[in-house]
C-alpha positions as CSV (number, residue, x, y, z in Angstrom):
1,X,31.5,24.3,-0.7
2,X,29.1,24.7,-3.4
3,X,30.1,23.3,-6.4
4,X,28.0,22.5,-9.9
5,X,28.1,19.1,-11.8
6,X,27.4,19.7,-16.1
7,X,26.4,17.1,-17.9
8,X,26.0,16.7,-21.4
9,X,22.5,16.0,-21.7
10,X,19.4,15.3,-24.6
11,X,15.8,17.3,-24.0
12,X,12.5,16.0,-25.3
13,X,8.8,17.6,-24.8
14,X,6.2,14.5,-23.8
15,X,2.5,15.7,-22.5
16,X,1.5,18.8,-21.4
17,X,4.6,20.7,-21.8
18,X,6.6,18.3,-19.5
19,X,10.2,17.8,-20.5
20,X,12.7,14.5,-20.2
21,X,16.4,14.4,-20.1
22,X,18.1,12.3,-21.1
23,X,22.3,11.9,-20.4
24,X,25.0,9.5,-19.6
25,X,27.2,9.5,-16.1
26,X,29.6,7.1,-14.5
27,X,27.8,5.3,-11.7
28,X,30.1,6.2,-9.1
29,X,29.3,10.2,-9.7
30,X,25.7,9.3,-9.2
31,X,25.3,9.7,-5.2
32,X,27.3,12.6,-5.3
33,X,23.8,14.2,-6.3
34,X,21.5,11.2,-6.2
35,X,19.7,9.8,-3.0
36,X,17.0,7.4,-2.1
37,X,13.6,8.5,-0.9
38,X,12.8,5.5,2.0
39,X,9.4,5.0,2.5
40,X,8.8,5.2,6.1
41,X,6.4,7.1,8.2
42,X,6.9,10.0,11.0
43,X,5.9,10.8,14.4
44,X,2.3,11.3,13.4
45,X,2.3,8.7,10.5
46,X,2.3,10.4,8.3
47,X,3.6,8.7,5.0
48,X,6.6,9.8,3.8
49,X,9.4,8.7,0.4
50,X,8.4,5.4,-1.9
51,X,11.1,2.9,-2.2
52,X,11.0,-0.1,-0.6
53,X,14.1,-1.6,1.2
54,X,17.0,-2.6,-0.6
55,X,17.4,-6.5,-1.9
56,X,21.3,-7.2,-0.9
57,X,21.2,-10.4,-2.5
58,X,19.9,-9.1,-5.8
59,X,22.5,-5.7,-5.1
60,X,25.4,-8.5,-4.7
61,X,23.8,-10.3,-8.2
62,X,23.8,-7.3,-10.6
63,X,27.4,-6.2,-8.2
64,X,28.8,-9.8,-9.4
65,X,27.5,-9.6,-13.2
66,X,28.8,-5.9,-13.6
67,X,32.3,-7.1,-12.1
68,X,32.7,-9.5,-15.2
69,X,34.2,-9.1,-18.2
70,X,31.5,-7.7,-21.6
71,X,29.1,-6.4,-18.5
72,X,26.5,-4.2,-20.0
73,X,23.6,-2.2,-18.4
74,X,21.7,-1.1,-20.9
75,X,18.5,-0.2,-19.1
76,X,18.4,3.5,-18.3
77,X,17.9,4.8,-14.3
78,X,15.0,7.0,-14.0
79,X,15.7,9.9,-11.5
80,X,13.4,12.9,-10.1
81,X,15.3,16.0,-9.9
82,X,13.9,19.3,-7.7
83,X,14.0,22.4,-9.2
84,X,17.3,23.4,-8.1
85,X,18.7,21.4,-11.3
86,X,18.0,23.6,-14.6
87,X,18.7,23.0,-18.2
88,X,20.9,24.8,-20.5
89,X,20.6,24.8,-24.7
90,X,24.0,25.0,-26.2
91,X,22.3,28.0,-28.6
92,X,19.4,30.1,-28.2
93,X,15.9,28.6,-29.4
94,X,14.1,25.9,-29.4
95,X,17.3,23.4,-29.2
96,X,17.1,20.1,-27.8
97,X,21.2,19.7,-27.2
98,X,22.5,21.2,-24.4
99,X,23.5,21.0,-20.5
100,X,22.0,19.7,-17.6
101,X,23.1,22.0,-14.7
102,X,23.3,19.8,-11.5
103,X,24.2,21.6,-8.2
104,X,26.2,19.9,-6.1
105,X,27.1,20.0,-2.0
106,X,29.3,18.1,-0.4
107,X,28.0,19.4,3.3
108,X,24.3,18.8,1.6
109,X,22.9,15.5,3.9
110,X,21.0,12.5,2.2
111,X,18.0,14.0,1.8
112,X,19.0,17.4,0.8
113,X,20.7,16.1,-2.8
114,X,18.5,17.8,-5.6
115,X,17.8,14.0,-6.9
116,X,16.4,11.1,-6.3
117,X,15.8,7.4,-7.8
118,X,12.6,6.6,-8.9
119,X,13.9,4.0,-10.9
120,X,17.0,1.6,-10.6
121,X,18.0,1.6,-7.2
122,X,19.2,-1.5,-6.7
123,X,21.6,-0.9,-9.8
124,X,22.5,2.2,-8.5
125,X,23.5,0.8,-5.1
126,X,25.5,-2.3,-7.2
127,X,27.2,0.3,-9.1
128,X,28.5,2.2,-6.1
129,X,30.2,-1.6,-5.3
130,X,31.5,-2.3,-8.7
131,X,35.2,-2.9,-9.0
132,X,35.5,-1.4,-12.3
133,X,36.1,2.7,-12.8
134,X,34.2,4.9,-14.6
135,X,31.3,2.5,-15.7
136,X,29.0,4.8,-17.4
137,X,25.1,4.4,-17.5
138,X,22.4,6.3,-19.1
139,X,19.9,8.1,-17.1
140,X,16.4,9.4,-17.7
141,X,16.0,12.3,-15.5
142,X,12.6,14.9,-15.2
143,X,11.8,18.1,-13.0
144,X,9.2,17.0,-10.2
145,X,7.4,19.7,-8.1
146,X,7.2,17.7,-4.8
147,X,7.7,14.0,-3.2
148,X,3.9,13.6,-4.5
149,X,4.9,13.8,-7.8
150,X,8.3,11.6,-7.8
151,X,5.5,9.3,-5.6
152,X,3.3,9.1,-8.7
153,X,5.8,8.4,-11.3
154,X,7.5,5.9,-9.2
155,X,4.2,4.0,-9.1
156,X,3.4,4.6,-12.8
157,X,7.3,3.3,-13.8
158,X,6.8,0.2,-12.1
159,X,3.2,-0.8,-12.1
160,X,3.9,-3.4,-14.5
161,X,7.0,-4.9,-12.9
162,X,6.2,-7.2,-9.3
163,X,6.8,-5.0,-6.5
164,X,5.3,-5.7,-3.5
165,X,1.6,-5.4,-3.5
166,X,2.1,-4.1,0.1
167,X,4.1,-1.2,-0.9
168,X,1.8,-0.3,-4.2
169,X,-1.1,-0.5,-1.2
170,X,0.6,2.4,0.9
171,X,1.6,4.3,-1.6
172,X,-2.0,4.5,-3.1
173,X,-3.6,6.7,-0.6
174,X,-1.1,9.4,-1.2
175,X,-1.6,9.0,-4.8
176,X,-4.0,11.5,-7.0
177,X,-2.8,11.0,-10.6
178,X,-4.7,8.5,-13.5
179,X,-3.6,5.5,-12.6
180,X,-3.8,1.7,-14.2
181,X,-7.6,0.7,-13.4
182,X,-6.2,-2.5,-11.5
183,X,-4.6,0.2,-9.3
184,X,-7.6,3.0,-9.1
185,X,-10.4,0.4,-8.0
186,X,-7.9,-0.8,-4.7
187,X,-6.8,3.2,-4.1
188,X,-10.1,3.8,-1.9
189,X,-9.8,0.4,-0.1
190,X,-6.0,1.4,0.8
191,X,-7.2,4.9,2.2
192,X,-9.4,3.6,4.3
193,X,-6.9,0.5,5.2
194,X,-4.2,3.4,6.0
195,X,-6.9,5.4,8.4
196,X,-8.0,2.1,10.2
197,X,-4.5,1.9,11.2
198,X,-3.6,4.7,12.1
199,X,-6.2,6.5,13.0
200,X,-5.6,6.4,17.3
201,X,-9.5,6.2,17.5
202,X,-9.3,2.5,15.7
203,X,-9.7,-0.7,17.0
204,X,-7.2,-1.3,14.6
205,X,-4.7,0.6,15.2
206,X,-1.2,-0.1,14.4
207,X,-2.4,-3.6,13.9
208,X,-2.3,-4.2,10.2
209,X,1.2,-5.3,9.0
210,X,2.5,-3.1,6.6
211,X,6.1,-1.7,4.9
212,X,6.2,0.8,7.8
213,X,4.2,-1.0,10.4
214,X,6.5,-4.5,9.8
215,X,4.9,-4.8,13.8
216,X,1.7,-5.3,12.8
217,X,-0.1,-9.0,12.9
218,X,-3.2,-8.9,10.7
219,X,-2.5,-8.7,6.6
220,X,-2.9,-6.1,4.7
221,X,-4.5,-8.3,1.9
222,X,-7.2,-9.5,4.5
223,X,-8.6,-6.0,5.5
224,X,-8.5,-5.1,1.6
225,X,-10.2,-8.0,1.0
226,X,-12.9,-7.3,3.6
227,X,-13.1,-3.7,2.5
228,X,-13.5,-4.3,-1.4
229,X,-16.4,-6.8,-0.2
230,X,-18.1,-3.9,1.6
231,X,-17.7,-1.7,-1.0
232,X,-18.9,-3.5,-3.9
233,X,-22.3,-4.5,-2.5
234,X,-22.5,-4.4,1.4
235,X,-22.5,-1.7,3.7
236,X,-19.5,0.6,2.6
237,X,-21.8,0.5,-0.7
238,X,-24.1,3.1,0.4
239,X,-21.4,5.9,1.1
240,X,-20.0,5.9,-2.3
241,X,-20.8,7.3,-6.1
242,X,-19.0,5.6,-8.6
243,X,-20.3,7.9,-11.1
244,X,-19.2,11.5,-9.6
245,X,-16.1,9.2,-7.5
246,X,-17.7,11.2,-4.1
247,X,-17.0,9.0,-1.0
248,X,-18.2,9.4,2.2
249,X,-15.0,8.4,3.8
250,X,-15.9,9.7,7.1
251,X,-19.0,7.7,7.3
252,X,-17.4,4.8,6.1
253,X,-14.8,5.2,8.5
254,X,-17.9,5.2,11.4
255,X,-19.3,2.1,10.5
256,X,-16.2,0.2,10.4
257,X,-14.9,1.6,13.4
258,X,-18.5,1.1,15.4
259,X,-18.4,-2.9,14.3
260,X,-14.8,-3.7,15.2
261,X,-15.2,-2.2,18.4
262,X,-18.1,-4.2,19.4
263,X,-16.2,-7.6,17.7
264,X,-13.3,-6.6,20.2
265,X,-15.8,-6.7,23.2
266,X,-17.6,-9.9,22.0
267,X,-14.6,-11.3,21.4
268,X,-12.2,-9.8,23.5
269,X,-9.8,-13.0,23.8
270,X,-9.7,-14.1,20.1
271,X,-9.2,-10.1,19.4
272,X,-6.4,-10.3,21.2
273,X,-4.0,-12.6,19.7
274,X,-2.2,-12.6,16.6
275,X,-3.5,-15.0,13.2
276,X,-1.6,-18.2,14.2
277,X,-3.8,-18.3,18.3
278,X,-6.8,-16.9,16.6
279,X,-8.8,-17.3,13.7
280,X,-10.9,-14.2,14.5
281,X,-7.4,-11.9,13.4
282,X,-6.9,-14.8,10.5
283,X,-7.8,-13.5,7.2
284,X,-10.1,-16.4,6.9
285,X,-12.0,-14.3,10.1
286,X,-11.5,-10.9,8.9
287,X,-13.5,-11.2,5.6
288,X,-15.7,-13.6,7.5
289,X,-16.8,-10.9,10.0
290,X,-17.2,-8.2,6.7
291,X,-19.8,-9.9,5.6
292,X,-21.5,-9.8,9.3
293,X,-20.9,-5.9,9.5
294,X,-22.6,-6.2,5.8
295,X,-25.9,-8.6,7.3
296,X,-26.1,-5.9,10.4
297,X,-26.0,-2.9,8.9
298,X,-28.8,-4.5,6.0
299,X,-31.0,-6.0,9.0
300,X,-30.8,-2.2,10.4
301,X,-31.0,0.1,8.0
302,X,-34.5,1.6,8.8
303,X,-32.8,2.5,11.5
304,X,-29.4,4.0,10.0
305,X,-26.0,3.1,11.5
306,X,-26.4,0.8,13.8
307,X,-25.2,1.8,17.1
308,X,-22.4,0.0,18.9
309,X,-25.0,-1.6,21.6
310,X,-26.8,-2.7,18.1
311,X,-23.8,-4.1,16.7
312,X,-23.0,-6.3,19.8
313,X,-25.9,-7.4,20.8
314,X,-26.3,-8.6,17.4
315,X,-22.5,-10.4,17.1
316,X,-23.9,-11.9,21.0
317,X,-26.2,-14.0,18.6
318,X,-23.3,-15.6,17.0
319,X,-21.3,-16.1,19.6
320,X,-22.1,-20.0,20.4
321,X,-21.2,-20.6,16.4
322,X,-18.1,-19.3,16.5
323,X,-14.9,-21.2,17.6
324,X,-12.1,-18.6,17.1
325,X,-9.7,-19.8,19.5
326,X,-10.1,-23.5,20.3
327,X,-12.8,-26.4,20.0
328,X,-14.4,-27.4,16.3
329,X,-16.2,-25.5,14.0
330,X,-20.0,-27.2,12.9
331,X,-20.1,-26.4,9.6
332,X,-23.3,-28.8,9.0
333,X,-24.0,-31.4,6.8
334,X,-21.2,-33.8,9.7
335,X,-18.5,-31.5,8.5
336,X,-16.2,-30.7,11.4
337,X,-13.1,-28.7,11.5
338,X,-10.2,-27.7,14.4
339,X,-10.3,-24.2,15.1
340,X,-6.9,-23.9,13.8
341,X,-7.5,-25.9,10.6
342,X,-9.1,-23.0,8.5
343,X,-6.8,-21.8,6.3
344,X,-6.5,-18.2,4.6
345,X,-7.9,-19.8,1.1
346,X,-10.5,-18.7,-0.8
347,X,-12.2,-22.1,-0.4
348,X,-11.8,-21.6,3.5
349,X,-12.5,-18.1,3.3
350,X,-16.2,-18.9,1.7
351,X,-16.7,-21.9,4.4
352,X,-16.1,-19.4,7.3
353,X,-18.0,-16.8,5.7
354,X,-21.4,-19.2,4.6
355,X,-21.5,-20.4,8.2
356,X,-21.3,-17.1,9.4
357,X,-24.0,-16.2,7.6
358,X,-25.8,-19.0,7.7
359,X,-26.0,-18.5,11.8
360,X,-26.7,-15.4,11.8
361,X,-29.5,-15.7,9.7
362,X,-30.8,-18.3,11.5
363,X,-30.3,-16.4,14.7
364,X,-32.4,-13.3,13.8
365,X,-35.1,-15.4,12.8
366,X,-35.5,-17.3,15.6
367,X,-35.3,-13.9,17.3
368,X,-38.2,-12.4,15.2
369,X,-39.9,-15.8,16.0
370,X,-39.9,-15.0,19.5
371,X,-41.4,-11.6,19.2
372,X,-38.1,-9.5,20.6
């Protein structure tokens, strides 16, 4: 049965016409129209919702302190409402005092409630566990158009507050609003992060451990890492304008795609296995190899893309330098290393990379030496 919750509730105008309301509810009303948006993905992954999974041991914290005697919560919850929910002035005119008109269901499933938490849901889920009745909190509630929308606010409300950077990477894709400039400069890095992993084509697919691919063995950070290299001044460089913000994603998407699949049959054992049995999937390895698809596609360019059959037989020059899986790197100068004892640090991360470099380099000269 259909039913309608009214609550007593404040309006204010904020930027281009957009309204906030603002009202006070006991927590224990709020899932009666309030829901969580889970970010998860579907059959074809695509992305869907935007909050990450509950923290039961901070839930049971804020559960515990609201239990106790002078509890306050004086933080508001921020909730997205759909378009179901309409306001009502208590007089005609321009009035900011009036009703917030909330309908509600009781046969309406999780993610059919006309709100949800953008804001505050680990309080909300303490609330709902709170021994005392009737504990009121204030709410800050605005009209979205779609998931996109509550997406963007959600990531605009907590950009300043340490959620997890692989959550803010997955969302970022998905996201077309002005964002914080340490978010905008990592939001074309993350689409192409989000289409090497799930693109079926990919050597990477499924293979980059995210919020909803927990599965996944490489880091999220790593292939970031590698990409923003690329981007800034290596090969991904060429298929972008900062100026007009144009990308050649597509092309982009070629290259990256071309080179991995010729590391995979290079290297077809390190590929293979997870970080821990190979240092070719180690972040140390993944940045490390960026700046070899960088130092191919440069050698090439005359050219254009290089080819697959030009990407390995290139990466075939480096193969006696390269100890992904067992044996000692040589990183010159008497410097000798385990396989296994190169760490994902930056100071590792630079060693790999110079000897990388340093060999291939070496390698296509003595190749040009020898007239081939």
């Amino acid at each position: 049965m259909e039913e309608e919750l009214r609550l007593p509730a404040i309006t204010l105008r904020q930027s281009r016409g957009r309204r906030l309301y603002a009202f006070v509810v006991s927590g224990d009303v709020l899932p009666s129209f309030v829901t969580v948006s889970r970010l998860q993905r579907d059959e074809d992954a695509k992305l869907g919702g935007y909050q990450r999974p509950e923290v039961l041991s901070h839930i049971d914290e804020i559960r515990s302190y609201l239990d106790s005697d002078g509890a306050i919560l004086p933080n508001a919850l921020v909730v997205a409402f759909d378009d179901r929910v309409s306001f009502e002035p208590v007089e005609n005119g321009n009035c900011h005092f009036g009703e917030l008109i909330v309908p509600l269901d009781e046969n309406d499933s999780s993610h059919e409630k006309p709100a949800w938490i953008v804001d505050g849901q680990q309080r909300m889920a303490a609330l709902q566990n709170t021994s005392k009745e009737n504990f009121e909190v204030c709410v800050i509630g605005f009209i979205a158009e779609d998931q996109e929308e509550q997406r963007e606010q959600f990531m605009l409300v907590n950009s300043a507050k340490p959620l997890p950077k692989g959550l803010i990477y997955e969302l970022l894709p998905m996201t077309d609003c002005q964002l914080p400039e340490n978010l905008s400069k990592r939001q074309l890095p993350a689409r192409l992060m989000e289409r090497l992993n799930y693109d079926e084509d990919s050597p990477l697919h499924q293979r980059i451990k995210t919020h909803t691919n927990p599965e996944g063995t490489i880091k999220d950070t790593s292939v970031l890492n590698m990409l923003e290299n690329s981007l800034n001044d290596g090969a991904l460089y060429h298929h972008r304008d900062s100026r007009s913000g144009d990308h050649d994603v597509e092309t982009m998407l070629e290259v990256l795609k071309t080179f991995w699949r010729a590391v995979a049959e290079v290297f077809p054992k390190a590929w293979a296995r997870p970080p821990r049995r190979s240092r070719l999937t180690h972040g140390a390895g993944i940045v490390g190899m960026g700046y070899i698809m960088d130092s191919i596609v440069g050698r090439h360019r005359h050219k254009g893309t290089p080819s697959k059959k030009q990407f390995v037989d290139d990466l075939e020059m480096l193969r006696p330098a390269c100890n992904w899986t067992e044996g000692e790197w040589s990183f010159g100068d008497g410097v000798q290393r385990r396989w296994n004892d190169i760490q994902n640090t930056s100071q590792d991360r630079r060693l790999l990379a110079n000897h990388l470099m340093v060999q291939y380099r070496e390698a296509t000269e003595e190749q040009v030496g020898c007239g081939r």
